[in-house]
C-alpha positions as CSV (number, residue, x, y, z in Angstrom):
1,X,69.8,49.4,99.0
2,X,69.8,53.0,99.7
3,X,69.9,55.1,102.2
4,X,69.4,58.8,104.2
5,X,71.1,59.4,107.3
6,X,71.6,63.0,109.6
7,X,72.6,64.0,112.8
8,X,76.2,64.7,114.4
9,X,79.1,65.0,111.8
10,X,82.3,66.8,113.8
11,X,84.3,63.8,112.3
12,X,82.7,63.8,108.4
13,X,81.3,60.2,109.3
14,X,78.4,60.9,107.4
15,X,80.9,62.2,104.3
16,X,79.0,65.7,103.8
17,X,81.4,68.9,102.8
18,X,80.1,70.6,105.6
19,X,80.0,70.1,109.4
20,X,77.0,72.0,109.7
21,X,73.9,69.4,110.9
22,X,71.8,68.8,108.2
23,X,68.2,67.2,107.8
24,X,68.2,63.9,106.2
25,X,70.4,63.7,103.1
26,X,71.3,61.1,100.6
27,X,74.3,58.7,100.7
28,X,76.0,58.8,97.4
29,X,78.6,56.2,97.6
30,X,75.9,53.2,97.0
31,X,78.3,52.6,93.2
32,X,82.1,52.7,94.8
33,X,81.7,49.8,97.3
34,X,78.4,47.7,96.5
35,X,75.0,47.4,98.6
36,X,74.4,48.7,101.9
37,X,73.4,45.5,104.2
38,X,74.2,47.7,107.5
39,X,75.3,50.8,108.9
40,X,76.4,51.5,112.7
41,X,77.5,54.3,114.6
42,X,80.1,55.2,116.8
43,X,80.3,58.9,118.3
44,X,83.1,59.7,115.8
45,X,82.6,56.8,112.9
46,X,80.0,55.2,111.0
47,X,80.5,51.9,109.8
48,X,78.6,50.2,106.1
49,X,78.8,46.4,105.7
50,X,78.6,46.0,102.3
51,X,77.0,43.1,100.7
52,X,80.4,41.6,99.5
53,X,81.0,41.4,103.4
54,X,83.4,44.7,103.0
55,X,83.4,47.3,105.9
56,X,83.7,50.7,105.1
57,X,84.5,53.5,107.1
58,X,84.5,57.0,107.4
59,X,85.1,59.7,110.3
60,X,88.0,59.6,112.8
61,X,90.2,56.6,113.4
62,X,93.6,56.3,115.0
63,X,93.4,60.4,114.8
64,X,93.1,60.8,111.5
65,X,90.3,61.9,109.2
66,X,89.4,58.4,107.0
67,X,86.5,59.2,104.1
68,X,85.3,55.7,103.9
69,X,88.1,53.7,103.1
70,X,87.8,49.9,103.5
71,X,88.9,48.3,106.4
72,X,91.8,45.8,105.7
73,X,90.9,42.6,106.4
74,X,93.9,40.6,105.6
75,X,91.4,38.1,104.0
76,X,89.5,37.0,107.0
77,X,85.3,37.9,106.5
78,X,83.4,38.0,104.7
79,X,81.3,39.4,107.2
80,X,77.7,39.1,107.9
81,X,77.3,41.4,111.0
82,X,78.8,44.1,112.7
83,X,78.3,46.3,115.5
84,X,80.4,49.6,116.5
85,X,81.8,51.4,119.7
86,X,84.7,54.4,119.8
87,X,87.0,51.7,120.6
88,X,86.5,48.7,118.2
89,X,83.9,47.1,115.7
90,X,82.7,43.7,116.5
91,X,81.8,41.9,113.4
92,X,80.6,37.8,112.7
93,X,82.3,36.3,109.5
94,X,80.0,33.4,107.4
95,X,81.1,30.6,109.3
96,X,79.6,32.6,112.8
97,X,83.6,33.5,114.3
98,X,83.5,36.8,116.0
99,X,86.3,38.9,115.6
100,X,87.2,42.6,117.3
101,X,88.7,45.3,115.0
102,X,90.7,47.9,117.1
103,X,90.6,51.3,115.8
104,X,93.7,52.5,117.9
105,X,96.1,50.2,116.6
106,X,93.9,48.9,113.4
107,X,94.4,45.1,113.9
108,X,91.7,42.5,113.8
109,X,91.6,39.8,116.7
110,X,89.3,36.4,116.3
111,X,88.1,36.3,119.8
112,X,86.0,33.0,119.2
113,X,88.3,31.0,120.6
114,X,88.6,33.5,124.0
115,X,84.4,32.8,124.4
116,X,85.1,28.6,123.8
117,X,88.0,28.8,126.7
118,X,84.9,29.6,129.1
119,X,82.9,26.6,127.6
120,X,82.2,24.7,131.4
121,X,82.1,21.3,129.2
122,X,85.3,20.3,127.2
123,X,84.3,20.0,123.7
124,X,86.1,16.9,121.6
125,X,87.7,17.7,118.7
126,X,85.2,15.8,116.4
127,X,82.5,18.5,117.9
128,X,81.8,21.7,116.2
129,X,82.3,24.8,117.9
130,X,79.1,26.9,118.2
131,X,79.0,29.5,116.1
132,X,78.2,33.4,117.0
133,X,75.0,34.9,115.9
134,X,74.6,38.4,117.4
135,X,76.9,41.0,118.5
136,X,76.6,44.3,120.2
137,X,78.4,46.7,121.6
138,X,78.8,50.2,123.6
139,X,81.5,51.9,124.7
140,X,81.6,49.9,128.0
141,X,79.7,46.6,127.1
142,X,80.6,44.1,124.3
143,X,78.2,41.3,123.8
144,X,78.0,38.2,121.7
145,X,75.4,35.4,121.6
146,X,75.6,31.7,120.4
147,X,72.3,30.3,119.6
148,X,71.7,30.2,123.7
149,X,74.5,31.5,125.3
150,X,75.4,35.2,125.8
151,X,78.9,36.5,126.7
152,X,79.7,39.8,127.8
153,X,83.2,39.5,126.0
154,X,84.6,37.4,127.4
155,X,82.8,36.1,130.2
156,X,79.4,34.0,129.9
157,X,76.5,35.9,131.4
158,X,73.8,34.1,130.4
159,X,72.5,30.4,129.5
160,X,69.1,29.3,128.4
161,X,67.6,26.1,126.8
162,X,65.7,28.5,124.6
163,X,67.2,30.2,121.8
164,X,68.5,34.2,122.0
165,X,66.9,36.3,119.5
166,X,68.5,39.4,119.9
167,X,70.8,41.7,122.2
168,X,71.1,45.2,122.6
169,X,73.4,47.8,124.5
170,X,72.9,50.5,125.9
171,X,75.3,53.2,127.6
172,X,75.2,51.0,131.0
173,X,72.8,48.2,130.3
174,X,71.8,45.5,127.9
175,X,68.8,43.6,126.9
176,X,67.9,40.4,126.1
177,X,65.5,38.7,123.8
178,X,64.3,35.4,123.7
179,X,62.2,32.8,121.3
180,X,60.0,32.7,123.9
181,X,59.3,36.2,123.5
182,X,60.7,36.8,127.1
183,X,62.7,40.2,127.9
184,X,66.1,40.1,130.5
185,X,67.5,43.1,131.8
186,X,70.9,43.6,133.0
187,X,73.3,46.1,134.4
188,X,72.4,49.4,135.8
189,X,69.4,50.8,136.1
190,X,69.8,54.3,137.4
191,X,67.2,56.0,135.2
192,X,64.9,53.1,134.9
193,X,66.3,51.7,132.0
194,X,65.9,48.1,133.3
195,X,62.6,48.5,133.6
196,X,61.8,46.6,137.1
197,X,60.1,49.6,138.8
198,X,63.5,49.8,140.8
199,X,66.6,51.9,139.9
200,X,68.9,49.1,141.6
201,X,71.5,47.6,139.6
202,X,71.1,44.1,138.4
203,X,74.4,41.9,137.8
204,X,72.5,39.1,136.3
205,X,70.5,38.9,133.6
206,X,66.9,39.1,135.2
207,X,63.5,38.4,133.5
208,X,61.3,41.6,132.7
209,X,57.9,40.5,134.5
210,X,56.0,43.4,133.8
211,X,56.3,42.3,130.0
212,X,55.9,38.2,130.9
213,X,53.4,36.7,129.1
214,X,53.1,39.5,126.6
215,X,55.3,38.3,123.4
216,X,58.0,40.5,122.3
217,X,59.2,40.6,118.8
218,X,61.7,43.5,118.7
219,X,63.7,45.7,121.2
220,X,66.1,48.4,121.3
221,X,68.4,49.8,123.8
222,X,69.1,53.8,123.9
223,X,71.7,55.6,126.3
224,X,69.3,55.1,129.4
225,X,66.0,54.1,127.9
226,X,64.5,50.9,126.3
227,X,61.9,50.0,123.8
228,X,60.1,46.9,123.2
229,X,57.6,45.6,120.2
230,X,55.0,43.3,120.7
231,X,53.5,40.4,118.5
232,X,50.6,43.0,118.3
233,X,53.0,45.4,117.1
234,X,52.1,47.6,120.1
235,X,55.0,49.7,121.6
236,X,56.3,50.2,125.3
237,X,59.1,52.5,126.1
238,X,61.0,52.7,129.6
239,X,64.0,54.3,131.5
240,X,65.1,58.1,131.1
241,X,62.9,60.7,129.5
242,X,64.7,64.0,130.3
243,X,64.6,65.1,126.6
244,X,61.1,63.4,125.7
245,X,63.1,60.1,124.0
246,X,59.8,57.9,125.5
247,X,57.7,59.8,123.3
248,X,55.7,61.0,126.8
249,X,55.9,65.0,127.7
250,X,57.0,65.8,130.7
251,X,54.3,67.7,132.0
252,X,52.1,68.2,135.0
253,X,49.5,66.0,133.1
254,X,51.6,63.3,133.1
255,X,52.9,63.7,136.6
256,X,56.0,65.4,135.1
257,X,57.6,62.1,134.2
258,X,61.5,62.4,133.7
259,X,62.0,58.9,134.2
260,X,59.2,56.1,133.4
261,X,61.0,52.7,135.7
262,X,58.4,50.4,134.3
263,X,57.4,49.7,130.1
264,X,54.8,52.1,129.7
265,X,52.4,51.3,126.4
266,X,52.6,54.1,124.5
267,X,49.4,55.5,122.9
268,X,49.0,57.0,119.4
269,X,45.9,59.1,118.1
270,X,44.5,56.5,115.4
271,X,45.7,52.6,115.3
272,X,49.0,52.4,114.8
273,X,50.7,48.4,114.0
274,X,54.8,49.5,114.7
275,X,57.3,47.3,112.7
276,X,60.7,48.7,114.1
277,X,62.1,50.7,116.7
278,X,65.4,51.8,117.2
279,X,66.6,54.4,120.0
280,X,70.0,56.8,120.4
281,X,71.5,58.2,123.6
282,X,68.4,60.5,123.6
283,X,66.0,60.2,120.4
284,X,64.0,57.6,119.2
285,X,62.4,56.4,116.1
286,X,59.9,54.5,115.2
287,X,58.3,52.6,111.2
288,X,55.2,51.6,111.1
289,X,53.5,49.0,109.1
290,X,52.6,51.5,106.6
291,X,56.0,53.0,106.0
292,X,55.6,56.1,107.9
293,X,58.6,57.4,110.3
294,X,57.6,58.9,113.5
295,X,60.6,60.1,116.1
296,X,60.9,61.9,119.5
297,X,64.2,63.3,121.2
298,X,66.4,65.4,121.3
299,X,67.5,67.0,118.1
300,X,70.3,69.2,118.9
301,X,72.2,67.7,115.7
302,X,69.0,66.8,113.6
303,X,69.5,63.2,114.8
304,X,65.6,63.5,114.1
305,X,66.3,64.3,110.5
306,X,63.9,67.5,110.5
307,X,64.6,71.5,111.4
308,X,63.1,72.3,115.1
309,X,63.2,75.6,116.8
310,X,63.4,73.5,120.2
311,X,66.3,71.3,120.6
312,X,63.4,68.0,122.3
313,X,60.8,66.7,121.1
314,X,58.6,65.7,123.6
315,X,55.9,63.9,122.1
316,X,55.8,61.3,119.0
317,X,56.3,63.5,115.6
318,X,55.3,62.1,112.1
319,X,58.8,62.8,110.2
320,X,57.3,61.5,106.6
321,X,55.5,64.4,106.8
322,X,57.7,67.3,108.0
323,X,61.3,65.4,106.5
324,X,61.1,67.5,102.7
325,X,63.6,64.4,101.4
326,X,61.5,61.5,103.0
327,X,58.2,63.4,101.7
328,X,59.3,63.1,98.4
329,X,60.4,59.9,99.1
330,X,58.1,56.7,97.8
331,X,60.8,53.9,98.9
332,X,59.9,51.5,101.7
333,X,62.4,52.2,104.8
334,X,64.0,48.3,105.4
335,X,65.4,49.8,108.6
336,X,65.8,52.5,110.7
337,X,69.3,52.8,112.7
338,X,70.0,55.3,115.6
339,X,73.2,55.7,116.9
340,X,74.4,58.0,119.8
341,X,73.4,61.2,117.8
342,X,73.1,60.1,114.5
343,X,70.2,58.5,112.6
344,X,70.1,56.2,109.0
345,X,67.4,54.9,107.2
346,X,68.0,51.8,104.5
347,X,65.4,52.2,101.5
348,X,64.7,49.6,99.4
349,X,64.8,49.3,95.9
């Protein structure tokens, strides 16, 4: 699997000569450490898990410059998953153990057995442990999730009878996806980013009813904003909007929104079916169906992967169009990845 990534590179994280922001450019290190099954940011590293379950880094850890060296593991992995902050990665080996790497003192922990000490109900020894299936993390929020249970590391914050589909983090808040299709909020909402119409903070995990009953599929948490996909592949943004990262301008038209508390549907010139989302600390992107990239943000550091003369984007752009690599480019985009003020795209074969 490919891939093209821009945006912010003071540390080399993205392994370019230059520390000048670039559009989107080609990773060329696919040969030296096998397939690219994921790629996360921090604000000074990016992270590839590697199909043989490798992590590789590159960018600044434990002050010094690393060009993407592999992450000693001391024989624990392979991994499956990982997720990134400054501070540590979070990663889930093939068995489902979690385990923290710190990058001040470069030691891995397996916190597994931290999440099973809050377990209410003994377990006997002739029961299995249940294993960890997602993990995210932010500089201030570390999450992982059991098949129903969520922890914010390493306190359980959430228990369901139905199974979690995915969590994501934001700068202050996280998000919560269920089989049911159901959204929970939680944590602070002071730019709407919860999306309950209130800018209160919530210390529970509380259920989105402006979304209940509409099914959610996919969802992404930003600095202060939050995205959501719907079974009809329709897409409703929330929270913060000071740079146009809901895709909505901020003009008189639109009440001169800075801040949208509530999911707001967003609209698109000629039917649109959205496949993915993913969302930075103030830029979004968005695949359709029919493999075209569209974005909205801020682009200071061509986390957008295109050259602006304004530093936002308020509105939805089409990037396929105005990217000159992704133009050129007939590869299907697996996924689209948006760190703070970075941006990746994996291409298939």
């Amino acid at each position: 699997m490919g891939m093209f990534w821009c945006g912010f590179n003071g540390f080399n994280q993205l392994n370019i000569e230059s520390n000048v922001d670039l559009d989107f450019h080609a990773y060329g290190n696919e040969g030296n450490h096998g397939e690219i099954l994921q790629v996360a940011f921090s604000w000074s590293t990016a992270s590839i898990l590697t199909n043989s379950g490798k992590i590789v880094m590159s960018g600044l850890i434990n002050k010094k410059i690393i060009n993407f060296e592999i992450l000693d593991d001391l024989g624990y992995g392979p991994f499956k998953s990982i997720s990134s902050s400054e501070s540590n990665i979070l990663a889930i080996d093939s068995i489902g153990n979690c385990w923290s790497y710190s990058k001040c003192n470069l030691k891995w922990n397996d916190i597994t057995s931290i999440l099973q000490r809050e377990e209410q109900v003994s377990v006997s020894e002739n029961q299995s442990q249940p294993s960890i299936n997602h993990i995210c993390c932010s500089d201030t929020i570390h999450l992982a999730a059991t098949y129903n249970e969520i922890y914010s590391i390493p306190t359980k914050i959430f228990n369901s009878k139905f199974k979690v589909t995915q969590v994501a983090c934001g700068f202050e808040h996280i998000v919560i996806l269920m089989e049911t299709g159901c959204l929970y909020t939680q944590g602070s909402s002071s730019r709407g980013q919860l999306g309950h119409g209130e800018l209160n903070e919530e210390d529970y995990p509380r259920l989105l009813i402006s979304l209940d009953g509409i099914r959610v599929i996919n969802t992404s948490a930003g600095g202060w904003h939050t995205a959501a996909i719907t079974e009809y592949n329709d897409l409703y943004m929330w929270g913060w909007n000071h740079s146009g990262q809901l895709g909505i301008s901020n003009c008189p038209e639109n009440g001169g929104i800075i801040m949208a508390p509530e999911p707001v549907l967003i609209n698109w010139q000629e039917e649109t079916d959205i496949e993915q989302v993913s969302l930075g600390a103030r830029h979004s992107m968005v695949l359709t169906k029919n493999n075209i990239l569209w974005g909205c943000g801020w682009n200071a550091h061509k986390q957008l992967g295109i050259e602006t003369y304004q530093l936002t984007c308020d509105r939805m752009i089409n990037l396929s169009n105005l990217s000159p690599l992704l133009k050129c480019n007939l590869r299907k985009i697996v996924k689209v990845v948006c760190g703070a003020w970075n941006s990746a795209l994996l291409l298939g074969k």
